[in-house]
CHARMM internal coordinates of N, CA and C (Angstrom, degrees):
IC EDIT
DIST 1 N 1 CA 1.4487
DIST 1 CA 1 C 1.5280
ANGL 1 N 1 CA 1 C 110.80
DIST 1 C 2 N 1.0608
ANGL 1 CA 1 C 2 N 105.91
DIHE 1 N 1 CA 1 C 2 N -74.01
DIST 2 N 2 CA 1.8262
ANGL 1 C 2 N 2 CA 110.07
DIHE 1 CA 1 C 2 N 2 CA 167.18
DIST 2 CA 2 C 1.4422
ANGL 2 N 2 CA 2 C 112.89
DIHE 1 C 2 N 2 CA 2 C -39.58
DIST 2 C 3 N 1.3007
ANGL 2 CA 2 C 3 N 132.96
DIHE 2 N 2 CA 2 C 3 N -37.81
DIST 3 N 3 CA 1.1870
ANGL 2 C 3 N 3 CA 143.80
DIHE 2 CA 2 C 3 N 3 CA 173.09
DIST 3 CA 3 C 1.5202
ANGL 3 N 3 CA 3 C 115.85
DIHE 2 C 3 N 3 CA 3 C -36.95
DIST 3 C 4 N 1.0887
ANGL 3 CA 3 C 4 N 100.56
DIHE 3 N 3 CA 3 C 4 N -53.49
DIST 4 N 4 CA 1.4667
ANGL 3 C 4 N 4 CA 137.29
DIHE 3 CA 3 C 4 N 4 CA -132.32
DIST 4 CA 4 C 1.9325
ANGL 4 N 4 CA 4 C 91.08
DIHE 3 C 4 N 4 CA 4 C -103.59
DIST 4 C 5 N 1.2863
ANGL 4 CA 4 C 5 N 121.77
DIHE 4 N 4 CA 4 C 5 N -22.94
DIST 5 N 5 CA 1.6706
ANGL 4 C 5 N 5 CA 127.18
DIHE 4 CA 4 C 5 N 5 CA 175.86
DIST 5 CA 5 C 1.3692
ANGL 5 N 5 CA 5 C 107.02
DIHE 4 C 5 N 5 CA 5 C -97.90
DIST 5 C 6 N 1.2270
ANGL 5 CA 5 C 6 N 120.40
DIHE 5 N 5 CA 5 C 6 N -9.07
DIST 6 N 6 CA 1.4345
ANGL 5 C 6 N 6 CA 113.71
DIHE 5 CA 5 C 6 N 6 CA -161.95
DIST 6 CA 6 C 1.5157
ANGL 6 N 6 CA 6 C 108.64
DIHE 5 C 6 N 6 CA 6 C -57.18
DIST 6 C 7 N 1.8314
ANGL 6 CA 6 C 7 N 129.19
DIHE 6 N 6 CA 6 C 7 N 145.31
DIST 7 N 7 CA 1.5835
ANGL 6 C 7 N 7 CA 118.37
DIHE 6 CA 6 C 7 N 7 CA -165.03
DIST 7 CA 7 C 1.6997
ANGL 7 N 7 CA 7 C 110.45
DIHE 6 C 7 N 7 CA 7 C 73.33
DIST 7 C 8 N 0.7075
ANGL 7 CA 7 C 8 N 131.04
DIHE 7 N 7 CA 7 C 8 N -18.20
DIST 8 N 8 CA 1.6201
ANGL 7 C 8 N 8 CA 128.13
DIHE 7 CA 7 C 8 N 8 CA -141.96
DIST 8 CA 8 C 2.0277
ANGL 8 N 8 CA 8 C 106.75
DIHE 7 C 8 N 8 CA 8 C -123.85
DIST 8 C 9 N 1.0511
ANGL 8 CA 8 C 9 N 117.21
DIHE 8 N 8 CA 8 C 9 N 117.18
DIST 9 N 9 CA 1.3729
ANGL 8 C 9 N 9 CA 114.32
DIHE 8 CA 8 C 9 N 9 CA 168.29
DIST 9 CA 9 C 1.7735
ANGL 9 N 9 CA 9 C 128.89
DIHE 8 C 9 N 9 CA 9 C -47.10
DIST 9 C 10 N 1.6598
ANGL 9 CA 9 C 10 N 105.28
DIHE 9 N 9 CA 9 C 10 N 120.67
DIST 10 N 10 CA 1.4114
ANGL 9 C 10 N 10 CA 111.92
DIHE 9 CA 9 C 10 N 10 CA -164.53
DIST 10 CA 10 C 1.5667
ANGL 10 N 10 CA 10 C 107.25
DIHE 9 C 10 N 10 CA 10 C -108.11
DIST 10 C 11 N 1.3808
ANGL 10 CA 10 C 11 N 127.00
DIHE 10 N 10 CA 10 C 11 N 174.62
DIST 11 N 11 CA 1.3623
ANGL 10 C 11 N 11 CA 139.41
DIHE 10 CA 10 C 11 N 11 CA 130.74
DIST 11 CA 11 C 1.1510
ANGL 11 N 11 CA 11 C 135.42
DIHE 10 C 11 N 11 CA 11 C -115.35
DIST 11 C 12 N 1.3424
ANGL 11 CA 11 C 12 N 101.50
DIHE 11 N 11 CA 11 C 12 N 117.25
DIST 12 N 12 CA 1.3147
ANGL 11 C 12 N 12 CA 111.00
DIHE 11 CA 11 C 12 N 12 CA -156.63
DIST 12 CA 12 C 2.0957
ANGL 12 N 12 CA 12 C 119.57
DIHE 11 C 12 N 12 CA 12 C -87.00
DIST 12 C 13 N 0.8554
ANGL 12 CA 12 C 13 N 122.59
DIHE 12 N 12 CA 12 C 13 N 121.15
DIST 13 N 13 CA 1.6094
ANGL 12 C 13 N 13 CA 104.39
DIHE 12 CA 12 C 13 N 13 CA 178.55
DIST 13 CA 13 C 1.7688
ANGL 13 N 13 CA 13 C 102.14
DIHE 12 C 13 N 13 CA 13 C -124.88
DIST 13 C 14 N 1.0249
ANGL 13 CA 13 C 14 N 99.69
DIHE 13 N 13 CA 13 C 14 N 111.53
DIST 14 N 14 CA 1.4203
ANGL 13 C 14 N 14 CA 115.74
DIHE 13 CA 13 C 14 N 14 CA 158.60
DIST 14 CA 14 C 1.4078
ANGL 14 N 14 CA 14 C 142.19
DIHE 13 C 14 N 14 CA 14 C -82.61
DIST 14 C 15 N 1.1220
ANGL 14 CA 14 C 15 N 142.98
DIHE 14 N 14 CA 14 C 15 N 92.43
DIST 15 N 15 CA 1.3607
ANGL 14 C 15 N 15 CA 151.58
DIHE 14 CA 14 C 15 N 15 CA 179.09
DIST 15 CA 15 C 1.9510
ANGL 15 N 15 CA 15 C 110.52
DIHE 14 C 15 N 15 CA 15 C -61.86
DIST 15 C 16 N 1.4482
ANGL 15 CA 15 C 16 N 91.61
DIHE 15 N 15 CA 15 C 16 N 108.49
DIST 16 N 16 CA 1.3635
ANGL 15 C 16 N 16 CA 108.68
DIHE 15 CA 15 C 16 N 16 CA -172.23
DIST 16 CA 16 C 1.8019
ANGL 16 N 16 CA 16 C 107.22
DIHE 15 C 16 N 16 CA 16 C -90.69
DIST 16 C 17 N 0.7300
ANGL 16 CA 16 C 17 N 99.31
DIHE 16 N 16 CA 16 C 17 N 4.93
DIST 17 N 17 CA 1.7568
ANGL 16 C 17 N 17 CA 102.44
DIHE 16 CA 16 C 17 N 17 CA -173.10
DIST 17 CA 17 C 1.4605
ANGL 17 N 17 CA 17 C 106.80
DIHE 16 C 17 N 17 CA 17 C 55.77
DIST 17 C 18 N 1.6492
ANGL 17 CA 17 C 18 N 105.06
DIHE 17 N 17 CA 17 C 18 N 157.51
DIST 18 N 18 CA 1.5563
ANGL 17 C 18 N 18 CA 134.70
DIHE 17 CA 17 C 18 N 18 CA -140.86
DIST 18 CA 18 C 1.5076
ANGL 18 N 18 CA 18 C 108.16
DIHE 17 C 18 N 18 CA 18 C 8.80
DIST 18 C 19 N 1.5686
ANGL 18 CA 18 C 19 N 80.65
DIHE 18 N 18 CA 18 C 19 N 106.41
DIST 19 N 19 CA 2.0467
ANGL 18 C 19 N 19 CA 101.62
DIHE 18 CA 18 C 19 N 19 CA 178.26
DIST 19 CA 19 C 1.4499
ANGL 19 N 19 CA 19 C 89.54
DIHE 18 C 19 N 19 CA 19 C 26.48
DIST 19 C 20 N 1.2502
ANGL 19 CA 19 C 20 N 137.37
DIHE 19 N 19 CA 19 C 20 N 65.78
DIST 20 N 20 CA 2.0038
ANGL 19 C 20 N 20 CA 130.47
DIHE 19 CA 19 C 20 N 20 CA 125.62
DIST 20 CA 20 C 1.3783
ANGL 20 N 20 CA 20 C 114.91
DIHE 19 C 20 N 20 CA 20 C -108.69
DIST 20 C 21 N 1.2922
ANGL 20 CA 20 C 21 N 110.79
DIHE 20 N 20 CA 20 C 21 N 146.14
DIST 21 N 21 CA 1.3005
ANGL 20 C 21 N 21 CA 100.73
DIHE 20 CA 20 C 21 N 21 CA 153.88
DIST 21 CA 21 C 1.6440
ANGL 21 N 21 CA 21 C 91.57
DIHE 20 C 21 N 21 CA 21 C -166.31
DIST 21 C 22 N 1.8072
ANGL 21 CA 21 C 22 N 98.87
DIHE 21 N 21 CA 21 C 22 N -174.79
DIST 22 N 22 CA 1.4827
ANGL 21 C 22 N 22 CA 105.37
DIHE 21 CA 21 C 22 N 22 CA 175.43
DIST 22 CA 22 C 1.0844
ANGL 22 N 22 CA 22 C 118.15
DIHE 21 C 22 N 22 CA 22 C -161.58
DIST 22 C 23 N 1.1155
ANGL 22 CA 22 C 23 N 140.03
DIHE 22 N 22 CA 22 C 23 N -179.19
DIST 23 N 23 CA 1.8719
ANGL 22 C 23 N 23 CA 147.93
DIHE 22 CA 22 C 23 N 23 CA -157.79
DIST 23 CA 23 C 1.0189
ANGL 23 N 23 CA 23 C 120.36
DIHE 22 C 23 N 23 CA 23 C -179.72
DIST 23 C 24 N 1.8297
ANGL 23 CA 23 C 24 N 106.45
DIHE 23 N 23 CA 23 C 24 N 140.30
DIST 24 N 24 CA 1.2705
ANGL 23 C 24 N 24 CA 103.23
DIHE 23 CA 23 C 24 N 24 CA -157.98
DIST 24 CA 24 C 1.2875
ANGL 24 N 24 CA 24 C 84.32
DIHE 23 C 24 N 24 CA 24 C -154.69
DIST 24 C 25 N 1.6438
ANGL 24 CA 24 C 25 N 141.36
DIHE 24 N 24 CA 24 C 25 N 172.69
DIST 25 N 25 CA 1.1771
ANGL 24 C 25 N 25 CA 146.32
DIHE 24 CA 24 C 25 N 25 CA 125.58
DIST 25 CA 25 C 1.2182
ANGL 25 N 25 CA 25 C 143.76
DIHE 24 C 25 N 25 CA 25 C -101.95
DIST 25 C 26 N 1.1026
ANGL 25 CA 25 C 26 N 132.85
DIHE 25 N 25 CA 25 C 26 N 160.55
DIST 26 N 26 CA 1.0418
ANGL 25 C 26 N 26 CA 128.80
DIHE 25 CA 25 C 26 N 26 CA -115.07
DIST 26 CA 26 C 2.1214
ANGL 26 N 26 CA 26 C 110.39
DIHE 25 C 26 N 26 CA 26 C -169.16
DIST 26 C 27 N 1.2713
ANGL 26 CA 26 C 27 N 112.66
DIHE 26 N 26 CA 26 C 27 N 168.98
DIST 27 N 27 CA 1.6674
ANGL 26 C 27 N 27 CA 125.56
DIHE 26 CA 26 C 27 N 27 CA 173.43
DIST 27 CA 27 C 1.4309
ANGL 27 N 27 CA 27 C 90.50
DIHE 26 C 27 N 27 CA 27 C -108.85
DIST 27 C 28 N 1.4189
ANGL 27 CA 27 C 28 N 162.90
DIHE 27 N 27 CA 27 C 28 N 163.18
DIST 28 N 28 CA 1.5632
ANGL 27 C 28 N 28 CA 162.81
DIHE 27 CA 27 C 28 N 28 CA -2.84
DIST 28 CA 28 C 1.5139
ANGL 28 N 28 CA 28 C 94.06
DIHE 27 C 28 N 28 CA 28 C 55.43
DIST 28 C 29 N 1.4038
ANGL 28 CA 28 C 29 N 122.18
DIHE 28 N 28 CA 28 C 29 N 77.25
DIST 29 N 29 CA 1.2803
ANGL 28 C 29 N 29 CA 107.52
DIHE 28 CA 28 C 29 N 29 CA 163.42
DIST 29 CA 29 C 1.4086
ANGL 29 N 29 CA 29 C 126.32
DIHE 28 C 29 N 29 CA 29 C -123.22
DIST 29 C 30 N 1.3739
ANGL 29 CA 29 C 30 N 111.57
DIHE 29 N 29 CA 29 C 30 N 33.33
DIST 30 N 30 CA 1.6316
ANGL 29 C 30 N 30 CA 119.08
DIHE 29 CA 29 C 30 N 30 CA 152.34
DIST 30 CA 30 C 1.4217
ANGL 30 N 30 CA 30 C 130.02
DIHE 29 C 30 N 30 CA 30 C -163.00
DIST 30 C 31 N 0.8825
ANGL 30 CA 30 C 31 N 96.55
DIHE 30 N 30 CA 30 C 31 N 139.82
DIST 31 N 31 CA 1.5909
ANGL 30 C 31 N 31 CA 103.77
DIHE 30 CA 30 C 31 N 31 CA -168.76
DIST 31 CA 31 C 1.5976
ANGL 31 N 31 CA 31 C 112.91
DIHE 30 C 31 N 31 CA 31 C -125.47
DIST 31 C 32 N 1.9597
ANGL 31 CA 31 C 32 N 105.56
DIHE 31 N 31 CA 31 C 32 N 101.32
DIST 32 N 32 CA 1.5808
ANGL 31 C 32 N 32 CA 126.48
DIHE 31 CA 31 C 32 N 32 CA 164.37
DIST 32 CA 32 C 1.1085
ANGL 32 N 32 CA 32 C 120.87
DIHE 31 C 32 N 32 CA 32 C -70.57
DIST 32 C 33 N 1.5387
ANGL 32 CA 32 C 33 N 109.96
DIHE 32 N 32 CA 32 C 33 N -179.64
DIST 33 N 33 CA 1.2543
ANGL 32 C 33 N 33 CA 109.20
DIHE 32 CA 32 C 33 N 33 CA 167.31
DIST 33 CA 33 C 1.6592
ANGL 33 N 33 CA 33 C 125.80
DIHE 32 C 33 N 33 CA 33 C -89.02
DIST 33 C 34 N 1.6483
ANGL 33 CA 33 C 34 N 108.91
DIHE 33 N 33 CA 33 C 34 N -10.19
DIST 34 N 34 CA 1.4743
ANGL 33 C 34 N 34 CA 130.50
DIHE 33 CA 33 C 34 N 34 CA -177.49
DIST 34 CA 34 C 1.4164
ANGL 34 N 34 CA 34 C 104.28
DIHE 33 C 34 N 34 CA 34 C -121.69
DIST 34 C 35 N 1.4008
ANGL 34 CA 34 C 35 N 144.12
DIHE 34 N 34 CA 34 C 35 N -4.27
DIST 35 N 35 CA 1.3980
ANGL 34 C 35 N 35 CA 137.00
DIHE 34 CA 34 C 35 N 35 CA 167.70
DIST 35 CA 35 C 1.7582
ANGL 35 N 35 CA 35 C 115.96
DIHE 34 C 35 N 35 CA 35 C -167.44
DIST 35 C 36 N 0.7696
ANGL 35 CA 35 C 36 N 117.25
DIHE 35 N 35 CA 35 C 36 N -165.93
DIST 36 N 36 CA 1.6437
ANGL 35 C 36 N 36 CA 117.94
DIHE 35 CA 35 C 36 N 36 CA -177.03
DIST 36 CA 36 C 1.7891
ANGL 36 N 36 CA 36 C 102.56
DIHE 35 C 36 N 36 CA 36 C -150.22
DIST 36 C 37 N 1.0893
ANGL 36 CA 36 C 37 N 102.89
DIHE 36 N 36 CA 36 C 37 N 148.84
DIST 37 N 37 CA 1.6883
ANGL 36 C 37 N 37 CA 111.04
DIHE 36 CA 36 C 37 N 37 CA 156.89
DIST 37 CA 37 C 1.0576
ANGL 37 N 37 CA 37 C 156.02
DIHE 36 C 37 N 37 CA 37 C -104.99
DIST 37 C 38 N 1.0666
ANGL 37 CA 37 C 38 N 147.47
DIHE 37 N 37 CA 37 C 38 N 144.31
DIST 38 N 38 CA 1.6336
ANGL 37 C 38 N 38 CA 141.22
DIHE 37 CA 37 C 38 N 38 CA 167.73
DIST 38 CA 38 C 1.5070
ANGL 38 N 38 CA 38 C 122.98
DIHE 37 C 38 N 38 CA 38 C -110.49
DIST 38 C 39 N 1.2510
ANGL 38 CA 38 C 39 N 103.45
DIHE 38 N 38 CA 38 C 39 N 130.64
DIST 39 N 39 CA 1.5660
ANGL 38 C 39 N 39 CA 103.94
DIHE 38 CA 38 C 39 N 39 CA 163.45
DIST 39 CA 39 C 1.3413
ANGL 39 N 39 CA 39 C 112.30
DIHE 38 C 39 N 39 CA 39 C -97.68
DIST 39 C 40 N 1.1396
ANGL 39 CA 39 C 40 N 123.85
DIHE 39 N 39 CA 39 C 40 N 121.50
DIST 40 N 40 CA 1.5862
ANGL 39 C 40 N 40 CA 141.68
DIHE 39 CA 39 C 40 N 40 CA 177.71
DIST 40 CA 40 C 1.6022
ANGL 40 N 40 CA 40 C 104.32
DIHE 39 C 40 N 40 CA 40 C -57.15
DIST 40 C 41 N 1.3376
ANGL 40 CA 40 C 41 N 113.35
DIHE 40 N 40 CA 40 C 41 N 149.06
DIST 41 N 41 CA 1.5854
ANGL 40 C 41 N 41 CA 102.42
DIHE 40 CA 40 C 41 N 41 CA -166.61
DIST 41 CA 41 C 1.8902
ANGL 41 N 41 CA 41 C 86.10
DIHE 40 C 41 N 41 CA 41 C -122.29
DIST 41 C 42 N 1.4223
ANGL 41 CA 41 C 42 N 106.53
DIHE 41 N 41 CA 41 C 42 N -4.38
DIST 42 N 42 CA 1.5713
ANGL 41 C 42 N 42 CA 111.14
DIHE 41 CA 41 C 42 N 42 CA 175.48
DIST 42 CA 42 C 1.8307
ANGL 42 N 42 CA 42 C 107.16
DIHE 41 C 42 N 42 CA 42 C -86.29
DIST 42 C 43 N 1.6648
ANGL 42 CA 42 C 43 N 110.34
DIHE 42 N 42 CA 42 C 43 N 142.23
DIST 43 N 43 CA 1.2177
ANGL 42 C 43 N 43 CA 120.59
DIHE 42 CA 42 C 43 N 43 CA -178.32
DIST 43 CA 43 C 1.6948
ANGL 43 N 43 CA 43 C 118.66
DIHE 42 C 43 N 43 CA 43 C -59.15
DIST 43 C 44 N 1.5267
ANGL 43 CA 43 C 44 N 95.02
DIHE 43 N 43 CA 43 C 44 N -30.80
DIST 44 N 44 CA 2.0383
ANGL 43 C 44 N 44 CA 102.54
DIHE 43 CA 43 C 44 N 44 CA -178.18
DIST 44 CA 44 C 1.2211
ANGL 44 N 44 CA 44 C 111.12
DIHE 43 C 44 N 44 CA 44 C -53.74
DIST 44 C 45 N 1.1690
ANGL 44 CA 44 C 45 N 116.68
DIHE 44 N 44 CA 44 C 45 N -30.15
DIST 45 N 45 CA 2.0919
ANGL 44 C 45 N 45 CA 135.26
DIHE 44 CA 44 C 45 N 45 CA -177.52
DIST 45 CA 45 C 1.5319
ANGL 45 N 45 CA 45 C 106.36
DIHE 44 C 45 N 45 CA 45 C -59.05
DIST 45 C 46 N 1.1977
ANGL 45 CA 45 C 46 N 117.73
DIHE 45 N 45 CA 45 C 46 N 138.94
DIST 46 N 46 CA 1.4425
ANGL 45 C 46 N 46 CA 129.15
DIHE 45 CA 45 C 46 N 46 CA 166.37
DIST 46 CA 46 C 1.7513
ANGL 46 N 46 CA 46 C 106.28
DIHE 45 C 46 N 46 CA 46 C -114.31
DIST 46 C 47 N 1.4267
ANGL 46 CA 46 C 47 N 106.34
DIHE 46 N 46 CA 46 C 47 N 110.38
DIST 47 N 47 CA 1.5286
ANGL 46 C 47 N 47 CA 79.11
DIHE 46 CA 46 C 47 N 47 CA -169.95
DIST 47 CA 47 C 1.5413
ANGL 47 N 47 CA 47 C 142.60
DIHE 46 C 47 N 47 CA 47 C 104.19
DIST 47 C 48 N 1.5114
ANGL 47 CA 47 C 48 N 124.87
DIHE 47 N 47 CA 47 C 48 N 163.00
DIST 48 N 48 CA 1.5132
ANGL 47 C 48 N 48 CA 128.74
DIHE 47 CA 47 C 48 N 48 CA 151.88
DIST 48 CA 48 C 1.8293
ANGL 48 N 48 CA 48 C 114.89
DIHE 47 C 48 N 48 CA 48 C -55.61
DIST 48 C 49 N 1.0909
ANGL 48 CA 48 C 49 N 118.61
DIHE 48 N 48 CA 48 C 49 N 147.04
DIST 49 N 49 CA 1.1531
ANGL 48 C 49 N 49 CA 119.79
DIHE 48 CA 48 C 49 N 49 CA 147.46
DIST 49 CA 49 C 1.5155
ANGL 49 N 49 CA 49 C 115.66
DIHE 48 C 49 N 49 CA 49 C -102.23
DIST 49 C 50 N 1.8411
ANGL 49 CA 49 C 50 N 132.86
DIHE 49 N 49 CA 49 C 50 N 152.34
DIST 50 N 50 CA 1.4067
ANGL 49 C 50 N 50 CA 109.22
DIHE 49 CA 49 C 50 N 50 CA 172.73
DIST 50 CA 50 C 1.4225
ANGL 50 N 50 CA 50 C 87.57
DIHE 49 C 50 N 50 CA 50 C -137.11
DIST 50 C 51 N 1.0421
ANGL 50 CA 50 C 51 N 105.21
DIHE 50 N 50 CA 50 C 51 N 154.63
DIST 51 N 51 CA 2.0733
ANGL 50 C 51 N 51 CA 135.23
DIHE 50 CA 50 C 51 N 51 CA 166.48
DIST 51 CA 51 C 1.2499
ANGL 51 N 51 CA 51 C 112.59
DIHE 50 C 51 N 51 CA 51 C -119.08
DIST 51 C 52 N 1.2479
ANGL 51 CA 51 C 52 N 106.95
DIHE 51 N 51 CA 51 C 52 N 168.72
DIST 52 N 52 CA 1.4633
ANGL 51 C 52 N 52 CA 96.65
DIHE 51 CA 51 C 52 N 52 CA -179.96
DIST 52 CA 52 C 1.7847
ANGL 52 N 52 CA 52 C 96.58
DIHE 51 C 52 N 52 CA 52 C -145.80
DIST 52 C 53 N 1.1551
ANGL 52 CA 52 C 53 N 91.90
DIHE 52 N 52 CA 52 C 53 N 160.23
DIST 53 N 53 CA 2.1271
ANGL 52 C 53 N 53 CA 102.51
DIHE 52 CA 52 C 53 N 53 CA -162.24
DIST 53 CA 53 C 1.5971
ANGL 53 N 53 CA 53 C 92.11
DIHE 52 C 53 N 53 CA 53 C -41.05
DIST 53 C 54 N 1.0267
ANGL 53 CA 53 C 54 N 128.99
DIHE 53 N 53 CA 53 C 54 N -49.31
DIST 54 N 54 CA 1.4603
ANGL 53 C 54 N 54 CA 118.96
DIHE 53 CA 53 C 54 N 54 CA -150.30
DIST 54 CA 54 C 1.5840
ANGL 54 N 54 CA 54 C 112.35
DIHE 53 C 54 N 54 CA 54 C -59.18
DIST 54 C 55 N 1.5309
ANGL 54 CA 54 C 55 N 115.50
DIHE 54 N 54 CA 54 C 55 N -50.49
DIST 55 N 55 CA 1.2485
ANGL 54 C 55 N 55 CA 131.23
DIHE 54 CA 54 C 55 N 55 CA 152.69
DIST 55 CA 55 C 1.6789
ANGL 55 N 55 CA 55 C 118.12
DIHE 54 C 55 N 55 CA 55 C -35.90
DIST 55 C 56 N 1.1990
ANGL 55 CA 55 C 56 N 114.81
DIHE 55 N 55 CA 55 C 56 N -26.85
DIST 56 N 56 CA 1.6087
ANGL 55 C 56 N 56 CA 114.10
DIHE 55 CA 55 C 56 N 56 CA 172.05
DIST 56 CA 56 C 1.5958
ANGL 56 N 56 CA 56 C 104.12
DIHE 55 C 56 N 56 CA 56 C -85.45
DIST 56 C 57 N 1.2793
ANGL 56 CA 56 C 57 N 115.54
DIHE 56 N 56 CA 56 C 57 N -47.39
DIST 57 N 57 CA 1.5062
ANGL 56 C 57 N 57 CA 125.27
DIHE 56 CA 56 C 57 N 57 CA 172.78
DIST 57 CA 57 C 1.2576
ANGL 57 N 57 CA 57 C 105.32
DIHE 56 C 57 N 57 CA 57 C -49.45
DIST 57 C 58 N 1.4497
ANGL 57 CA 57 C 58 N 140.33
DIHE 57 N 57 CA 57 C 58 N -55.51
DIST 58 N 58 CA 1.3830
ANGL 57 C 58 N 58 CA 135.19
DIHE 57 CA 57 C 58 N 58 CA -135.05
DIST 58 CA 58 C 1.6476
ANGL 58 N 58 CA 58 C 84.21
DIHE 57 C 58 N 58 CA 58 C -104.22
DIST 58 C 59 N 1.2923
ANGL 58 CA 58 C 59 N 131.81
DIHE 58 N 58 CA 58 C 59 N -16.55
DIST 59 N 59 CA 1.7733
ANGL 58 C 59 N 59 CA 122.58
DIHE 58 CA 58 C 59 N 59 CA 167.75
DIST 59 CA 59 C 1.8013
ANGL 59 N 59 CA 59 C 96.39
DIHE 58 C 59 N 59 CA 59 C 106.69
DIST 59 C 60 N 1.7784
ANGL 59 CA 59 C 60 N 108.24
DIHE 59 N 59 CA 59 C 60 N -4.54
DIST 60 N 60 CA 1.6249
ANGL 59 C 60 N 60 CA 100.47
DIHE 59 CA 59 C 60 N 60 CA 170.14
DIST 60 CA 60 C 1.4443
ANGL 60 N 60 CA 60 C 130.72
DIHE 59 C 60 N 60 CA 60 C -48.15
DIST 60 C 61 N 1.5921
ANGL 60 CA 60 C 61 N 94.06
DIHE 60 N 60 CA 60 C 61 N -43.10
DIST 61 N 61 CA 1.9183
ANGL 60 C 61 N 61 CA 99.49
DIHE 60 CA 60 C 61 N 61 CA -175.78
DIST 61 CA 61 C 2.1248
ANGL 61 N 61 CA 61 C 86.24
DIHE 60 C 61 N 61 CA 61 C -121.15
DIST 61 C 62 N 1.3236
ANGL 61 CA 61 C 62 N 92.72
DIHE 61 N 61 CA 61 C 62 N 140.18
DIST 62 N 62 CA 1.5596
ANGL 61 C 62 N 62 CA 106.28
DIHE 61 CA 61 C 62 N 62 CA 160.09
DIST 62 CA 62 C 1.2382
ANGL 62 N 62 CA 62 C 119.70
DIHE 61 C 62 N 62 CA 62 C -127.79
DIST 62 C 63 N 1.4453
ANGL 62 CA 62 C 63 N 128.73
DIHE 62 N 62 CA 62 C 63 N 125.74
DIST 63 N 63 CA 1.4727
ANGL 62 C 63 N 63 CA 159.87
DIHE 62 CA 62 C 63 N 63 CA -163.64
DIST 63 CA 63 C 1.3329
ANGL 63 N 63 CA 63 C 111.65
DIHE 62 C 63 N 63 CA 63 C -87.36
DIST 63 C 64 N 1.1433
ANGL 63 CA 63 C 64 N 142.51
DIHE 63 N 63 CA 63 C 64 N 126.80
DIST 64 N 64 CA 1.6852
ANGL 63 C 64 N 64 CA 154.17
DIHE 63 CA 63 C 64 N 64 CA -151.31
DIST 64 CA 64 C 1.3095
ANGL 64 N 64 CA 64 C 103.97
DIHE 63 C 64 N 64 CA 64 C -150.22
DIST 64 C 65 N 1.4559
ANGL 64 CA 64 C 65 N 127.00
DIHE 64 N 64 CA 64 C 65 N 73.18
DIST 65 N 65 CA 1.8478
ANGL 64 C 65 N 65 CA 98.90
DIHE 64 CA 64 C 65 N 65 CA 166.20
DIST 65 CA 65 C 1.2405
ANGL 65 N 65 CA 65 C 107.38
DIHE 64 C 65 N 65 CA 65 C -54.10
DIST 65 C 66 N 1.4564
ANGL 65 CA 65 C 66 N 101.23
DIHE 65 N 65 CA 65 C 66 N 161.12
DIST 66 N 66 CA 1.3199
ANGL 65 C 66 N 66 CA 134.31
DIHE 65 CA 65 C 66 N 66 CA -175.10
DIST 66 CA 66 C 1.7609
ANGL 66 N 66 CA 66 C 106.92
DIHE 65 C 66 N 66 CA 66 C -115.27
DIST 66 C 67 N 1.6994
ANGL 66 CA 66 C 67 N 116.47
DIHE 66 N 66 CA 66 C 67 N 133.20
DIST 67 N 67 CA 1.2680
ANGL 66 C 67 N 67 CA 101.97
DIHE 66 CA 66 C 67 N 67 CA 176.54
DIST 67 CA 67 C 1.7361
ANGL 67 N 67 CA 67 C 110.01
DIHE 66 C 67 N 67 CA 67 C -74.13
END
COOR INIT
IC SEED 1 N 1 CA 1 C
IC BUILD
């Protein structure tokens, strides 16, 4: 899945623990061998954000291409 956005506009939803979370969209612009990145396309962002697969596995961060 992550594979599969790399280059490509995402939505991102993150699970912040006890009922938080947040979402944003975003470019997918790197792909490691231990996590991946995003550049936030919103002004509040400083920066990359990074996750890492396990967090996509465990349902922490969820991935949305974007057309």
């Amino acid at each position: 899945m992550v594979k599969d956005c790399h280059k490509s506009h995402v939505r991102v939803h993150v699970d912040l623990g006890r009922n938080k979370s947040m979402q944003f969209s975003g470019i997918l612009s790197g792909l490691y061998p231990a996590l991946f990145t995003v550049q936030p396309d919103e002004e509040g962002f400083l920066g990359k954000t990074a996750y890492s697969y396990s967090d996509v596995l465990c349902g922490a961060v969820k991935l949305k291409k974007l057309p």
